[in-house]
N, C-alpha and C positions, 0 to 999 in steps of 0.2 A: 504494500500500500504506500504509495507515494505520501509526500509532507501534504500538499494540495488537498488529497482527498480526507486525509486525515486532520486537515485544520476544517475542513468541510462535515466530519463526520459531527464531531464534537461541539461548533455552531448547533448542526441540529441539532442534537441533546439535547443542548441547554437552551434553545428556542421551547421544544417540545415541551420540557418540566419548568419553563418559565409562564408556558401559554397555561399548562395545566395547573400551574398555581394560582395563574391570575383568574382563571375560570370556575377554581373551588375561592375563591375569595380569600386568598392565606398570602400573604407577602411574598416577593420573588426570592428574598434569600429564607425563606423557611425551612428550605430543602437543599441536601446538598445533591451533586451528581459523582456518583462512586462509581471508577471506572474499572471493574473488571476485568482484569487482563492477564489471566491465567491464559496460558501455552501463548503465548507471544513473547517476542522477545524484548528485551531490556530496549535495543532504539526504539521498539516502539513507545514505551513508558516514556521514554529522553524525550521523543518528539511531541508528546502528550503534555508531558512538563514543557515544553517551551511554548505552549498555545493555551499556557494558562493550568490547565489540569491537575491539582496535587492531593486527592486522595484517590490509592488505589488498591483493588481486592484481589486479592490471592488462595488459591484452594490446595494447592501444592507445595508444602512444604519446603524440602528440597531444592526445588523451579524457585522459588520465593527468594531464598536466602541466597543463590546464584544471582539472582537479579537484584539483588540490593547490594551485596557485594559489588556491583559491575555499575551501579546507579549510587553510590557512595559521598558522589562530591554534590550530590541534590539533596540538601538534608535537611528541606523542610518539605519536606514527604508526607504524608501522613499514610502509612501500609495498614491494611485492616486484612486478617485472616480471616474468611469467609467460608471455610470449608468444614467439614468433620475433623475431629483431631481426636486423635488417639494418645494415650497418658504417656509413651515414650516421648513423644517427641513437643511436649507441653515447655520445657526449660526452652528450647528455641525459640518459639512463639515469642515466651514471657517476657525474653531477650533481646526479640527484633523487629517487636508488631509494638502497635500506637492503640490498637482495637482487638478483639478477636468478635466476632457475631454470633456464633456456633455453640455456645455453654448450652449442655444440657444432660449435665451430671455434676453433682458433689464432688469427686473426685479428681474429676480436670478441673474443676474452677478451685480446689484445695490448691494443690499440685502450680497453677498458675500464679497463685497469691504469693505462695514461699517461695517459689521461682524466680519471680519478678526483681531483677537489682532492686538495691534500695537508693540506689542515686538516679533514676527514672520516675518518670512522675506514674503514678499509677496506671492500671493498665484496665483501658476500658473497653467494658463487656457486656454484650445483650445476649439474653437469654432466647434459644432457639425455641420456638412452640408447632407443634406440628398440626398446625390449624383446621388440617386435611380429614384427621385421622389416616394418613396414608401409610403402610406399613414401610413401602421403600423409601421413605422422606426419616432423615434426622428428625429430632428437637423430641421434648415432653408435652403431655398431655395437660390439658389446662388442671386437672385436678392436683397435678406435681405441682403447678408454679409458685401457690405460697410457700412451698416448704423451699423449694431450691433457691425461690429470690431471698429467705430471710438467713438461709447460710452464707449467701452470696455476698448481701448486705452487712455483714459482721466479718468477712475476710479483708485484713489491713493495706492488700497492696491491690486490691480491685477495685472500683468505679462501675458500681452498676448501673450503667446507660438506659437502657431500654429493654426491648424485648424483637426479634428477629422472626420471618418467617417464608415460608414457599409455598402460598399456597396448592393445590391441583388448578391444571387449565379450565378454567372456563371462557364460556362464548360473550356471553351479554355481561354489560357492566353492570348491571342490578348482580349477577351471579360471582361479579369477580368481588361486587366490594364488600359483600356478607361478610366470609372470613375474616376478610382485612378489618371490618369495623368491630366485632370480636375481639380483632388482633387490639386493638385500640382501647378498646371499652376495660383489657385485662392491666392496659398499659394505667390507664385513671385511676383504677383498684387500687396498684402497685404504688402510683404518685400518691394516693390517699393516705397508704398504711405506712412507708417512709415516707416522709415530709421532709427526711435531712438527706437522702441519696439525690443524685444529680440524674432522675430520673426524666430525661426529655429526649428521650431516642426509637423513632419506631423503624425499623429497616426493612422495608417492603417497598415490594413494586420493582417489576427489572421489562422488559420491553414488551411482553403482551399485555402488561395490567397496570403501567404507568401510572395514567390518569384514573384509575378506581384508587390508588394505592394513595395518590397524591391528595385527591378526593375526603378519605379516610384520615389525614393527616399523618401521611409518609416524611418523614425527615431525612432519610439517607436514603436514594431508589439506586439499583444496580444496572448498570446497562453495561455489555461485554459487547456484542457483534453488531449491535448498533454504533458501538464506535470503533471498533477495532476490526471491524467484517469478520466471516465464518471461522471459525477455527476448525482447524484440521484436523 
């Protein structure tokens, strides 16, 4: 992908979740646009940074910490792991991410708190919910979320953000923004019951469900091949 199309990609983006903000009636910086850019490479990220763009999502570990090794002297980044993670590889993360989106176990969010240097500023975390009930989809069941948000809430070097999700595809917008408003309605519960956590994060929406997501009050939307085209 040429520089051209990709200063062309990225306009749209942020035309699309600027027009979607102003048409749910929510201020144009409400939301941010996280660019997804698993399996691509590190120039594309550089040239992504030079047209403005600096937070980005990674699902790949390994791929991750290559590309930031190679993307080192850009180091107002902000990197958000967005994938499943498994409890080996949680000290990397806690070591070289600014986010992680994906908590949905006691265990990785333990593991990420002790993890975490202590000369970083905390490391902030939205809780995955599997809105779907879909069984091939990560995250907890909404019955889990008091109990994992109030461990989550009492670990010292975490910042629980919000709450994260994928929903199943739907067709019509009445069908995409159900979940999503669910997603929303558990995020108000959670702002209710801590009042001191820096609860204002909901991470939905990525390019079939933009604007229900945005609609719902989306604060971080995903977009990967809408700016970076198909991946291989």
């Amino acid at each position: 992908m040429t520089e051209v199309v990709l200063s062309e990609t990225l306009a749209a983006a942020r035309a699309r979740l600027a027009k979607a903000l102003r048409d749910a009636g929510r201020d144009e910086q409400a939301a941010t646009l996280l660019a997804v850019s698993k399996t691509k490479p590190a120039s594309m990220i550089r040239e992504a940074y030079r047209h403005g763009q600096r937070d980005f999502g990674e699902n790949y570990l390994q791929e991750a910490l290559d590309k930031q090794a190679e993307l080192a002297d850009l180091t107002d980044i902000v990197w958000h792991f967005i994938g499943p993670l498994q409890s080996n590889k949680t000290r990397a993360v806690a070591e070289h991410f600014d986010w992680i989106h994906s908590i949905d176990r006691e265990k990785i969010a333990r593991r990420l708190s002790e993890q975490r240097p202590a000369h970083l500023p905390k490391l902030n975390v939205c809780l995955q919910v599997n809105v779907s009930g879909e069984a091939s989809k990560s995250g907890i069941a909404y019955d889990q979320l008091d109990t994992l948000a109030a461990e989550v809430v009492g670990m010292p070097q975490l910042a629980l953000r919000g709450l994260m999700a994928i929903p199943a595809p739907a067709v019509t917008l009445v069908e995409q923004r159900a979940p999503l408003a669910r997603l929303r309605q558990a995020l108000e519960a959670l702002q209710a019951r801590y009042p001191q956590a820096p609860l204002d994060t909901l991470s939905m929406g990525m390019s079939d469900d933009l604007e229900a997501a945005i609609a719902e009050g989306a604060t971080l939307v995903r977009l990967g091949t809408a700016i970076f085209g198909t991946r291989q």
